[in-house]
PyMOL Python script that loads the backbone (N, CA, C, O; Angstrom):
from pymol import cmd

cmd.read_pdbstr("""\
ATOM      1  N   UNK A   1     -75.035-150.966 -20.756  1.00  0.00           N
ATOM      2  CA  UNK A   1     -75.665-149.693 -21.095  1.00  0.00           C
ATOM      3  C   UNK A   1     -76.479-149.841 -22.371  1.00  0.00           C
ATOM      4  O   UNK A   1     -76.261-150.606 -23.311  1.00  0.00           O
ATOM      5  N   UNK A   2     -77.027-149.348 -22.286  1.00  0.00           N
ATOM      6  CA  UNK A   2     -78.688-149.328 -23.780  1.00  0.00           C
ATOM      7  C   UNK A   2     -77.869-148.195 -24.413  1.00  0.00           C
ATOM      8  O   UNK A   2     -76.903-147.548 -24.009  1.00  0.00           O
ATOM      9  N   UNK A   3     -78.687-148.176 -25.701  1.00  0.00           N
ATOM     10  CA  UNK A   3     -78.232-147.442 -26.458  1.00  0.00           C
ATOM     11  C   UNK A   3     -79.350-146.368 -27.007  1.00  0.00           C
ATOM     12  O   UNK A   3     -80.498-146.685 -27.319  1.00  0.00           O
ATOM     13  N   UNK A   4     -78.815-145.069 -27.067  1.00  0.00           N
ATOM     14  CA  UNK A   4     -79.287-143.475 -26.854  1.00  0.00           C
ATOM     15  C   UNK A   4     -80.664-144.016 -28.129  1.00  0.00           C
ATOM     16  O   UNK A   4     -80.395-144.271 -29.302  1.00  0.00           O
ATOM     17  N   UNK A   5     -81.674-144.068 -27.707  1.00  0.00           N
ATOM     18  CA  UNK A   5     -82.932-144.204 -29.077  1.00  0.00           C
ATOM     19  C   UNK A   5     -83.066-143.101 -29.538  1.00  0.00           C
ATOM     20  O   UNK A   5     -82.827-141.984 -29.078  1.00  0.00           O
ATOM     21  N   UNK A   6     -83.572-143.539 -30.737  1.00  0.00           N
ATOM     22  CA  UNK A   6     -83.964-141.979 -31.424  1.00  0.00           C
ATOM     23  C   UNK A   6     -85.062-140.831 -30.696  1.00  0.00           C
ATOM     24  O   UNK A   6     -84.910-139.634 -30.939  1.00  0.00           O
ATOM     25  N   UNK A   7     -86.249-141.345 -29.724  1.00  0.00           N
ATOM     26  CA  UNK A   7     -86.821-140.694 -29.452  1.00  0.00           C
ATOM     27  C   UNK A   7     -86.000-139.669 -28.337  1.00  0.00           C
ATOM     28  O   UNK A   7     -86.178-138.451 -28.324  1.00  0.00           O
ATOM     29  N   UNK A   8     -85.088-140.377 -27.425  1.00  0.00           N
ATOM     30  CA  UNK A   8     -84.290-139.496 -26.906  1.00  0.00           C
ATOM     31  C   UNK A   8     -84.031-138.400 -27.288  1.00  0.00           C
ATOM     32  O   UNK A   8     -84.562-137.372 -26.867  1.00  0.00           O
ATOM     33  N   UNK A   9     -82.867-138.498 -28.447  1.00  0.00           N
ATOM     34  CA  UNK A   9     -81.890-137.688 -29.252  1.00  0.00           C
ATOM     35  C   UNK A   9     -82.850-136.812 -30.292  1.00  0.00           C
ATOM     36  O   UNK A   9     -82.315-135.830 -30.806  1.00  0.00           O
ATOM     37  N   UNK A  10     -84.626-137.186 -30.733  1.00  0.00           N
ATOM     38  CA  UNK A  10     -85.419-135.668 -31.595  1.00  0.00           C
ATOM     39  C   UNK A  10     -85.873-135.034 -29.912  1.00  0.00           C
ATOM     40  O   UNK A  10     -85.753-133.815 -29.792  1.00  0.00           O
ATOM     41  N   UNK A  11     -86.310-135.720 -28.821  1.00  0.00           N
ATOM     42  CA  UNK A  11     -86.901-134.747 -27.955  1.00  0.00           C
ATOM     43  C   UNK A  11     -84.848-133.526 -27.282  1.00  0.00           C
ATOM     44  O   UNK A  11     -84.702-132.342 -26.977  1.00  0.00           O
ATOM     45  N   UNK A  12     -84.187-134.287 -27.335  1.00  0.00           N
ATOM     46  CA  UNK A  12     -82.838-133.191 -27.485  1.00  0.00           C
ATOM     47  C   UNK A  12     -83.113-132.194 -28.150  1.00  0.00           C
ATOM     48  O   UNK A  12     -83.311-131.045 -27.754  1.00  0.00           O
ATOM     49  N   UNK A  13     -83.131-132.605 -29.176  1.00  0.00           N
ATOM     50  CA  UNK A  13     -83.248-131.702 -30.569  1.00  0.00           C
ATOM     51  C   UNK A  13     -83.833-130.868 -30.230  1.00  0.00           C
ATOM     52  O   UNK A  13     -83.351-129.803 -29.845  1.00  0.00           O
ATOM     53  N   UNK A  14     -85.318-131.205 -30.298  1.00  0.00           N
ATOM     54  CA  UNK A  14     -86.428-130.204 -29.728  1.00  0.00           C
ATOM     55  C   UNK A  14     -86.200-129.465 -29.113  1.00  0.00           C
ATOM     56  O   UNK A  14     -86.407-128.346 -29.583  1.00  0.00           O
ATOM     57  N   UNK A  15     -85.767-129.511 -28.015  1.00  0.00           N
ATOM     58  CA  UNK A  15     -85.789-128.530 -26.945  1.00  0.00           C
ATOM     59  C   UNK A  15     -84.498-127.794 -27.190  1.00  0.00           C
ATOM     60  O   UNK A  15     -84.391-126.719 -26.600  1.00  0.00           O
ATOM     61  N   UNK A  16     -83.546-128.162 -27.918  1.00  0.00           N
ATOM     62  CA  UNK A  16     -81.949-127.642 -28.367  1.00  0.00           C
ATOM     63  C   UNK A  16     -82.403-126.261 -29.468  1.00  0.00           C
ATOM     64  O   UNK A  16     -81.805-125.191 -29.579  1.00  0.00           O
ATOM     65  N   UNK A  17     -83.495-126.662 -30.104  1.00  0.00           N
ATOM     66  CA  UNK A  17     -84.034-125.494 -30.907  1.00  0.00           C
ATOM     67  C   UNK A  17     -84.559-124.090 -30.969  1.00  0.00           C
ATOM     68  O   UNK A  17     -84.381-123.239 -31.841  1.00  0.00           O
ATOM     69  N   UNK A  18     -85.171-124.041 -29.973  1.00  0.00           N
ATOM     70  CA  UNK A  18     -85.884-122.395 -29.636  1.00  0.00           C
ATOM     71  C   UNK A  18     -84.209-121.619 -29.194  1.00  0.00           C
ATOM     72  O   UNK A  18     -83.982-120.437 -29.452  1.00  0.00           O
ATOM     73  N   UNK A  19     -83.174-122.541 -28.507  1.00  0.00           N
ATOM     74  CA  UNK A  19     -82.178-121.382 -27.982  1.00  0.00           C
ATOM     75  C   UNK A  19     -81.363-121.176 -29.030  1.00  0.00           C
ATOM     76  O   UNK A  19     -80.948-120.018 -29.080  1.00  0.00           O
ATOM     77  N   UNK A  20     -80.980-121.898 -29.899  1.00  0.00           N
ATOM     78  CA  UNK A  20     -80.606-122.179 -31.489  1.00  0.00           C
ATOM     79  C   UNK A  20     -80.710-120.977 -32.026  1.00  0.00           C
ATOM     80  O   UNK A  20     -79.709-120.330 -32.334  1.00  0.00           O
ATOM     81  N   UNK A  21     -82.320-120.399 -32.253  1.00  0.00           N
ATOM     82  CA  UNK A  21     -83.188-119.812 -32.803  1.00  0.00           C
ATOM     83  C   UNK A  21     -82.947-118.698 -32.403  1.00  0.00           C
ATOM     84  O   UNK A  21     -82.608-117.854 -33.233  1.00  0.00           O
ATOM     85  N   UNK A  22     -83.031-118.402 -31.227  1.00  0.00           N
ATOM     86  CA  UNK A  22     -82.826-116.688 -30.265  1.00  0.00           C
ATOM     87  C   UNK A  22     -81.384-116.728 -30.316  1.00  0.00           C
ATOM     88  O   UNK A  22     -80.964-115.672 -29.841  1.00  0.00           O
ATOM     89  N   UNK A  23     -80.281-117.610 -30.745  1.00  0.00           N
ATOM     90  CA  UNK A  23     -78.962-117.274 -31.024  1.00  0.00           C
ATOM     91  C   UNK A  23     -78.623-117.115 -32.193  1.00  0.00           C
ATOM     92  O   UNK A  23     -77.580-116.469 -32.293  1.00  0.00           O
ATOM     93  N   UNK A  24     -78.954-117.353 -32.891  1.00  0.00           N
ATOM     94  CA  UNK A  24     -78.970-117.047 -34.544  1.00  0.00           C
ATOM     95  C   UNK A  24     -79.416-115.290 -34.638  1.00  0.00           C
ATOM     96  O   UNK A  24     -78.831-114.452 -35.323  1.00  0.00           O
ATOM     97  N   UNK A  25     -80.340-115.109 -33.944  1.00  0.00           N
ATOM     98  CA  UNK A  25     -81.391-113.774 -33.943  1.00  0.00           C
ATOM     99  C   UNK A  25     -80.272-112.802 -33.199  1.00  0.00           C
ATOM    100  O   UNK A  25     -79.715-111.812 -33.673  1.00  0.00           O
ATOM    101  N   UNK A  26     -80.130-113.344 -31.998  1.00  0.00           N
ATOM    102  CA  UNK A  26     -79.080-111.939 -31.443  1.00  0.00           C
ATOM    103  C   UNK A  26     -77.811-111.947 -32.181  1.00  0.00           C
ATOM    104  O   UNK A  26     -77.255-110.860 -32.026  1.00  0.00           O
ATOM    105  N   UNK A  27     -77.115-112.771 -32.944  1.00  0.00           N
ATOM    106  CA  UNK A  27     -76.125-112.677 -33.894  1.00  0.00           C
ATOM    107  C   UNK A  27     -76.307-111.751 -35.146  1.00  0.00           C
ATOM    108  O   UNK A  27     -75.528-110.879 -35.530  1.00  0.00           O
ATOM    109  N   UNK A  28     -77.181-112.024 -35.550  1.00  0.00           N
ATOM    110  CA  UNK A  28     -78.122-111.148 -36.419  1.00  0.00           C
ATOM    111  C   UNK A  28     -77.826-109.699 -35.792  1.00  0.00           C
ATOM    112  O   UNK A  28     -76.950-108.932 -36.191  1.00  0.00           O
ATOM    113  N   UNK A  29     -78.841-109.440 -34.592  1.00  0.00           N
ATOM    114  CA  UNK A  29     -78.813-108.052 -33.927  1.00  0.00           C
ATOM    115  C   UNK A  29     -77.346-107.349 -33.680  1.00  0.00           C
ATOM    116  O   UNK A  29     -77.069-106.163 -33.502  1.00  0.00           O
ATOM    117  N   UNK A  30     -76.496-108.534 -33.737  1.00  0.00           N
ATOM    118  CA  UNK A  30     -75.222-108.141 -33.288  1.00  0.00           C
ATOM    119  C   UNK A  30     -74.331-107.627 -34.697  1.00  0.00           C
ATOM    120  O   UNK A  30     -73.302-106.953 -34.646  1.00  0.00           O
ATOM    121  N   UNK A  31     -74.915-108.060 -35.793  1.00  0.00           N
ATOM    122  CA  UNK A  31     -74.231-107.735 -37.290  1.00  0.00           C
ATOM    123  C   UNK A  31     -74.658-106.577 -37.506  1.00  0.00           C
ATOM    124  O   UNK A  31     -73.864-105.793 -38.024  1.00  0.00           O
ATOM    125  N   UNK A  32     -76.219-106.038 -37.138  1.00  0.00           N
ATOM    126  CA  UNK A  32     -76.877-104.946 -37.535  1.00  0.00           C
ATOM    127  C   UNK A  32     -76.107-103.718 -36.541  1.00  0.00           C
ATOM    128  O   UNK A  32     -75.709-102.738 -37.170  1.00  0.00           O
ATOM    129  N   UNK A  33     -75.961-103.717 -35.589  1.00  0.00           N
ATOM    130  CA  UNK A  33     -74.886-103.028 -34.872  1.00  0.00           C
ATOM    131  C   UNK A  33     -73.755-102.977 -35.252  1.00  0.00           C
ATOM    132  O   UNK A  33     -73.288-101.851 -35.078  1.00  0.00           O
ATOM    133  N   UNK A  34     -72.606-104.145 -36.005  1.00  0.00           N
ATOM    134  CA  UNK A  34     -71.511-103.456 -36.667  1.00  0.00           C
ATOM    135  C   UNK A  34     -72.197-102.725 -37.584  1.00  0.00           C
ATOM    136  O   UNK A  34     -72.217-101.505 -37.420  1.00  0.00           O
ATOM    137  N   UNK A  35     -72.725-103.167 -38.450  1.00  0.00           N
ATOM    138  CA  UNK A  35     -73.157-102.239 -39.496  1.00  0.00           C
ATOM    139  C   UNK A  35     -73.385-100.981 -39.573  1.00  0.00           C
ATOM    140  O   UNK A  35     -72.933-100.314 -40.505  1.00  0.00           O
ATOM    141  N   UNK A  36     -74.214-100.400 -38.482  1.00  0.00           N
ATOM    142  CA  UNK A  36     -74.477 -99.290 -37.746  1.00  0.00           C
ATOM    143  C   UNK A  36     -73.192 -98.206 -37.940  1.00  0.00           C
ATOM    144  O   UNK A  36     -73.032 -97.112 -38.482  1.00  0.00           O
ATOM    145  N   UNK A  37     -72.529 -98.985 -37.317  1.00  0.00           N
ATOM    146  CA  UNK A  37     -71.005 -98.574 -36.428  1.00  0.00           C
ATOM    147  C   UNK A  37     -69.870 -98.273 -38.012  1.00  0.00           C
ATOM    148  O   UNK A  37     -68.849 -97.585 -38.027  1.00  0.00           O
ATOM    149  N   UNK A  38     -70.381 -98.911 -38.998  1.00  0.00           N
ATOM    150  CA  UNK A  38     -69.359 -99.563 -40.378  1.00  0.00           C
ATOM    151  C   UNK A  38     -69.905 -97.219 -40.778  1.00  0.00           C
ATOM    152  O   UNK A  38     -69.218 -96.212 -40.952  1.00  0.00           O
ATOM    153  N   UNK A  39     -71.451 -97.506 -40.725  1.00  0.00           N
ATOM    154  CA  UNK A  39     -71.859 -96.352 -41.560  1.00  0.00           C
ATOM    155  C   UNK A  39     -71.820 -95.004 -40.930  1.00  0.00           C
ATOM    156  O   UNK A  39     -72.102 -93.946 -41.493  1.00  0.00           O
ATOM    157  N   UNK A  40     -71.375 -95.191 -39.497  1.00  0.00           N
ATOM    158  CA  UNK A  40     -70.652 -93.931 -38.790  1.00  0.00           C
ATOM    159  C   UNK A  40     -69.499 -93.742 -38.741  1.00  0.00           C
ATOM    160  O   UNK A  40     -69.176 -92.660 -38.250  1.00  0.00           O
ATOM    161  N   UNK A  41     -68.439 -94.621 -39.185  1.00  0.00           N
ATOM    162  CA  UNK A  41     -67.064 -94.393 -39.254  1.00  0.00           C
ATOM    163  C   UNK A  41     -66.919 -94.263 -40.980  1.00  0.00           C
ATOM    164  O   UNK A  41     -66.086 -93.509 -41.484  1.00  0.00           O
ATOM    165  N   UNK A  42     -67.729 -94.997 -41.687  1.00  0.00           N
ATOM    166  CA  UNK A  42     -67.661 -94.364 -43.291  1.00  0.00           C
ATOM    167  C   UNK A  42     -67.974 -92.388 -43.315  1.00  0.00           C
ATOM    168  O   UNK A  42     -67.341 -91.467 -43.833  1.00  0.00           O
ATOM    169  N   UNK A  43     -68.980 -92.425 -42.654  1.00  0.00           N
ATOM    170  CA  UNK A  43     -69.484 -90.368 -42.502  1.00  0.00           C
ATOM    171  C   UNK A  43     -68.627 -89.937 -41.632  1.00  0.00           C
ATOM    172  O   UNK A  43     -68.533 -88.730 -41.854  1.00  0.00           O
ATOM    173  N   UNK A  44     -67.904 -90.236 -40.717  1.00  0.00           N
ATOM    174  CA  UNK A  44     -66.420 -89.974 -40.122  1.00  0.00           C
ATOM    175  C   UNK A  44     -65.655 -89.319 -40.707  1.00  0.00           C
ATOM    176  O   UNK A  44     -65.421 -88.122 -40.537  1.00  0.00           O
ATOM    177  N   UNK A  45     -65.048 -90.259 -41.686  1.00  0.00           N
ATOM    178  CA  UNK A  45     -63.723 -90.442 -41.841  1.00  0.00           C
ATOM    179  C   UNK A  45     -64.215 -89.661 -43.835  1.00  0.00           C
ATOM    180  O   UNK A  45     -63.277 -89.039 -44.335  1.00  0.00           O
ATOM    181  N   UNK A  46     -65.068 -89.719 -44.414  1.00  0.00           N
ATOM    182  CA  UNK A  46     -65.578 -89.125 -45.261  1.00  0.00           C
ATOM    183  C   UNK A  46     -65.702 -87.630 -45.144  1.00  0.00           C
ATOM    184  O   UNK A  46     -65.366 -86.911 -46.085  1.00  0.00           O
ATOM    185  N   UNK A  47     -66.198 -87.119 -43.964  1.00  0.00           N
ATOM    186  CA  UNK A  47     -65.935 -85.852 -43.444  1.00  0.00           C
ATOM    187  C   UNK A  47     -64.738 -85.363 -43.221  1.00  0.00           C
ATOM    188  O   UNK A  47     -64.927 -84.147 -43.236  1.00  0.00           O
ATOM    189  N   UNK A  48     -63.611 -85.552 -43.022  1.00  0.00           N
ATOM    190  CA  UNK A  48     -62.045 -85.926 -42.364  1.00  0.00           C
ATOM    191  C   UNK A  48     -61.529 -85.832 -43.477  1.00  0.00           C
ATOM    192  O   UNK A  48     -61.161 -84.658 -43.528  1.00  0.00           O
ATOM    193  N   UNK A  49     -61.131 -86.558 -44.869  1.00  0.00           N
ATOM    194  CA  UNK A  49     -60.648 -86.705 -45.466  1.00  0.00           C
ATOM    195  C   UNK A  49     -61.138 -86.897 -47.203  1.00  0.00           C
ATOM    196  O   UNK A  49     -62.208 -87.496 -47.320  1.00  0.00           O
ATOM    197  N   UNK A  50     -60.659 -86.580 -48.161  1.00  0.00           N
ATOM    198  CA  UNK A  50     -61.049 -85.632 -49.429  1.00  0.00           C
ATOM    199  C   UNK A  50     -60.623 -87.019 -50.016  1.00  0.00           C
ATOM    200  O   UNK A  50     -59.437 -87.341 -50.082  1.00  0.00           O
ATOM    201  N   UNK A  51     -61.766 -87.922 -50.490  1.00  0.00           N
ATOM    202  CA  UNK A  51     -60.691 -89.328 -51.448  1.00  0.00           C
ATOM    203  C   UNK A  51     -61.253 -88.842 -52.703  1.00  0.00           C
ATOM    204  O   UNK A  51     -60.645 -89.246 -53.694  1.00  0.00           O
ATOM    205  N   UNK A  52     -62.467 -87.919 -52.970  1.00  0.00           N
ATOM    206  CA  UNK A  52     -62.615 -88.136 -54.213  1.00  0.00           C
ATOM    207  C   UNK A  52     -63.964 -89.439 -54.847  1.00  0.00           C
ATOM    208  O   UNK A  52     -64.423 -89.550 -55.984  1.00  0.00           O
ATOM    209  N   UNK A  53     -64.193 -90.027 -53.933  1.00  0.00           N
ATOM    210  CA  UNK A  53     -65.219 -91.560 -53.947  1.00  0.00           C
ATOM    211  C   UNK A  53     -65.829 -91.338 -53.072  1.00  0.00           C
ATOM    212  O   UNK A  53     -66.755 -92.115 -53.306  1.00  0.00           O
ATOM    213  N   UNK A  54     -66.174 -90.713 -51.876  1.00  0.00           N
ATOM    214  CA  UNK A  54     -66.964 -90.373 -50.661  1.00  0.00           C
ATOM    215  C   UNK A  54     -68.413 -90.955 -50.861  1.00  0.00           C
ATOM    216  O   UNK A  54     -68.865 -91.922 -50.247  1.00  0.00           O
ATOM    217  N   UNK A  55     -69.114 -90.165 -51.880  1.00  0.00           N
ATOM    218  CA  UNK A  55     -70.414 -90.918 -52.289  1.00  0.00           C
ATOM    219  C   UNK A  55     -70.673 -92.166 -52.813  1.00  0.00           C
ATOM    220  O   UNK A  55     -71.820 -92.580 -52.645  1.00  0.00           O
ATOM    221  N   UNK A  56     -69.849 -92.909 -53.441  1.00  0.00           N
ATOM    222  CA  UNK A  56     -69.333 -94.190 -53.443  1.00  0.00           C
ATOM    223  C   UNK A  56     -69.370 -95.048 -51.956  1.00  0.00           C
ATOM    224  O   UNK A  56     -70.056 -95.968 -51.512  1.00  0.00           O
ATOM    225  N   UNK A  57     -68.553 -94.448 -51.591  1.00  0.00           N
ATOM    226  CA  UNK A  57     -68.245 -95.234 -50.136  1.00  0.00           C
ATOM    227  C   UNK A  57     -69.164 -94.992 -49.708  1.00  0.00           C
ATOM    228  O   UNK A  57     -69.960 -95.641 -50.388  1.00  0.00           O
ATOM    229  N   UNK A  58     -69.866 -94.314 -48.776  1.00  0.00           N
ATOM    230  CA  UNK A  58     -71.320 -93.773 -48.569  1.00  0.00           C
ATOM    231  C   UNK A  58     -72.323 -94.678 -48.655  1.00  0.00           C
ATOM    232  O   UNK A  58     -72.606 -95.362 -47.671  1.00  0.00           O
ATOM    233  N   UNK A  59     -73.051 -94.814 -49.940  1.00  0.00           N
ATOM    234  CA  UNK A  59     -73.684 -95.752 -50.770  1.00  0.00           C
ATOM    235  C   UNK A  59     -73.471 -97.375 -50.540  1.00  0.00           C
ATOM    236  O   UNK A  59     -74.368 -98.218 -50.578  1.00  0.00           O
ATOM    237  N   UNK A  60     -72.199 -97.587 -50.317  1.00  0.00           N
ATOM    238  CA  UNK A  60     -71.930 -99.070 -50.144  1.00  0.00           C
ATOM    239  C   UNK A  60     -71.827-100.084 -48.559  1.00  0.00           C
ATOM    240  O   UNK A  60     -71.830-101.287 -48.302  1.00  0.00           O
ATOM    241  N   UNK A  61     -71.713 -98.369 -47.494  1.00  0.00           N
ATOM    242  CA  UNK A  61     -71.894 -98.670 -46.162  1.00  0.00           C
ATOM    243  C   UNK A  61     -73.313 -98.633 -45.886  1.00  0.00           C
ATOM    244  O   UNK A  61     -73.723 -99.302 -44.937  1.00  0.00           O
ATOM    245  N   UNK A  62     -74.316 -97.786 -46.739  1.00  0.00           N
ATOM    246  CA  UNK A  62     -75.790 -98.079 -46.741  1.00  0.00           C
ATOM    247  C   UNK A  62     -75.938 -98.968 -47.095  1.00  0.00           C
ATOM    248  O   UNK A  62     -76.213 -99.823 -46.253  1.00  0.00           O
ATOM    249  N   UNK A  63     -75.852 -99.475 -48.793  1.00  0.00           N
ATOM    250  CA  UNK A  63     -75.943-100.796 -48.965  1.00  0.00           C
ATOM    251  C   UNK A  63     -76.226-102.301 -47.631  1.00  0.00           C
ATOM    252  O   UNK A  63     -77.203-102.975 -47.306  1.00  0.00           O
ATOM    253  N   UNK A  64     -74.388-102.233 -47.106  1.00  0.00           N
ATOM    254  CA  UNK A  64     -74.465-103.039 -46.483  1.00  0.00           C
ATOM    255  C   UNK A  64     -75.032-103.016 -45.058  1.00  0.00           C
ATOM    256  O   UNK A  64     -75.138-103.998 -44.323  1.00  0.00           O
ATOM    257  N   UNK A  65     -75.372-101.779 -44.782  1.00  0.00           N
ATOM    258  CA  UNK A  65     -76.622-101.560 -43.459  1.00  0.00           C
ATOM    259  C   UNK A  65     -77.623-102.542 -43.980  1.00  0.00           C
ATOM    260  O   UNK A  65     -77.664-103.678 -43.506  1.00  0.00           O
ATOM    261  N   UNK A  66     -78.540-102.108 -45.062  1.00  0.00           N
ATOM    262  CA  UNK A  66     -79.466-102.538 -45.618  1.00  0.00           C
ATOM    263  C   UNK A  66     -79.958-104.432 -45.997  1.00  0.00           C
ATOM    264  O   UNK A  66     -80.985-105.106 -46.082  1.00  0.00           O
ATOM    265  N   UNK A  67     -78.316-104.631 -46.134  1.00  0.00           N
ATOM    266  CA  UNK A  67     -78.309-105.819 -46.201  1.00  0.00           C
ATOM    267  C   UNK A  67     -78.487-106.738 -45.070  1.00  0.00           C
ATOM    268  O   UNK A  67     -78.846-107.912 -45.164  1.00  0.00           O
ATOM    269  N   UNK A  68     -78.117-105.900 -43.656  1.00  0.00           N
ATOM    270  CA  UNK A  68     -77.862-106.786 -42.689  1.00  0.00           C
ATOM    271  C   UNK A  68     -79.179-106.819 -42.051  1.00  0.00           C
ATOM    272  O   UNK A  68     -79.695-107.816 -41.545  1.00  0.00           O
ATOM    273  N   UNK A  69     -79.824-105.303 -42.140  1.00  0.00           N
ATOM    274  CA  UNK A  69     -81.506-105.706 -41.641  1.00  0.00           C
ATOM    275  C   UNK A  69     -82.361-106.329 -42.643  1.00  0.00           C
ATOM    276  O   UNK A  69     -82.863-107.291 -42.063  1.00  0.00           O
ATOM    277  N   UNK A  70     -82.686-106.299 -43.548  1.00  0.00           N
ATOM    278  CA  UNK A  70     -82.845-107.821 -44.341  1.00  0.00           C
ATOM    279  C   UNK A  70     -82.382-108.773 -44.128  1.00  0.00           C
ATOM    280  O   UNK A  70     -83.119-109.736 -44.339  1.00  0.00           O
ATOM    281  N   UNK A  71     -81.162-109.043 -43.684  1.00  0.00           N
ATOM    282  CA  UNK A  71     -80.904-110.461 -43.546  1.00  0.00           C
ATOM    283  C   UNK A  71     -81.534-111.001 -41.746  1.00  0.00           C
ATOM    284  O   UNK A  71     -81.986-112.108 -41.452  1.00  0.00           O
ATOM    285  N   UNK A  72     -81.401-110.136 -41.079  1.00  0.00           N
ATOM    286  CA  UNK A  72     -82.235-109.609 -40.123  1.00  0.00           C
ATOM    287  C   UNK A  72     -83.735-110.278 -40.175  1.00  0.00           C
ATOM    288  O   UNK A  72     -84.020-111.366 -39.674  1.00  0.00           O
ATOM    289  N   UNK A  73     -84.509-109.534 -40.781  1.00  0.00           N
ATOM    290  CA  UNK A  73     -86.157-109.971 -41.273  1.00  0.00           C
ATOM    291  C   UNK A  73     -85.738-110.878 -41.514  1.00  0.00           C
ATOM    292  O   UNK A  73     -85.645-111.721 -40.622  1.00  0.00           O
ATOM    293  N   UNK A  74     -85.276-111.171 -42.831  1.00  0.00           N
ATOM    294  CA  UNK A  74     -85.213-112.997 -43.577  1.00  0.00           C
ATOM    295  C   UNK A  74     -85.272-113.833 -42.270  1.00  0.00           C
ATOM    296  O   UNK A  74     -86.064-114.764 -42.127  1.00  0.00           O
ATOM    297  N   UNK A  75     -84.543-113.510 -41.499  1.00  0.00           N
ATOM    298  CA  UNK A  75     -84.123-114.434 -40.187  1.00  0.00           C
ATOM    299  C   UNK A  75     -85.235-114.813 -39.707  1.00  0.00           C
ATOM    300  O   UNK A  75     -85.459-116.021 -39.776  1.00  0.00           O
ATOM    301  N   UNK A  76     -86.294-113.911 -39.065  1.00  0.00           N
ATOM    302  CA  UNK A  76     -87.179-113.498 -38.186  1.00  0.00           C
ATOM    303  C   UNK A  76     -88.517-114.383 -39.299  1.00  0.00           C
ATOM    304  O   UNK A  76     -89.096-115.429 -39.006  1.00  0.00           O
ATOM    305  N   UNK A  77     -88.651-113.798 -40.196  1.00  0.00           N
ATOM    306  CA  UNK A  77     -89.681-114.841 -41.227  1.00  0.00           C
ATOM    307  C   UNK A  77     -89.214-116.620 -40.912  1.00  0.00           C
ATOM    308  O   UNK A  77     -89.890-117.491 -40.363  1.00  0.00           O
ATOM    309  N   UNK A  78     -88.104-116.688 -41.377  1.00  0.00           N
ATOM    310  CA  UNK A  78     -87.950-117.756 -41.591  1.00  0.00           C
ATOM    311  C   UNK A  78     -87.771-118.865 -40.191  1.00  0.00           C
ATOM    312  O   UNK A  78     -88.008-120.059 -40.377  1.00  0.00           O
ATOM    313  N   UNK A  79     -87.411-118.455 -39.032  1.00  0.00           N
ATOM    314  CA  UNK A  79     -87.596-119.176 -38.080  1.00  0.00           C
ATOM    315  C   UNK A  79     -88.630-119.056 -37.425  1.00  0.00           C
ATOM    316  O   UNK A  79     -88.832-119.782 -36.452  1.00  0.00           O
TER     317      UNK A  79
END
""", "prot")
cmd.dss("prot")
cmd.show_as("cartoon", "prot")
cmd.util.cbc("prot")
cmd.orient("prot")
């Protein structure tokens, strides 16, 4: 048996990449949906119950909405 050449194993690569790429992306889409889900059960359960920090909490489930569609774009730029 010969042994696997490099041109083999970059044209792998190659073609291993675009699905790479659209799986990274729907993982992405799939974080932005918890997130979603994080900032309807924060206005839930904020409505429901008196902690005293509500706008706090609030603020930090936006936050991390915010973060995940940015990280989102970043994605989308960068591949």
């Amino acid at each position: 048996m010969e042994f696997i050449t490099m041109e083999l194993l970059a044209t792998t690569e190659l073609s291993l990449l675009p699905f790479v790429k659209i799986a990274v992306a729907i993982g992405f889409l799939l974080y932005i949906a918890f997130a979603v889900v994080v900032v309807r059960q924060v206005n839930l359960m904020t409505a429901t119950l008196e902690l005293g920090h509500e706008r706090v909490i609030k603020y930090l489930s936006l936050i991390h909405l915010v973060f995940a569609i940015a990280s989102f774009v970043l994605t989308l730029v960068i591949l």
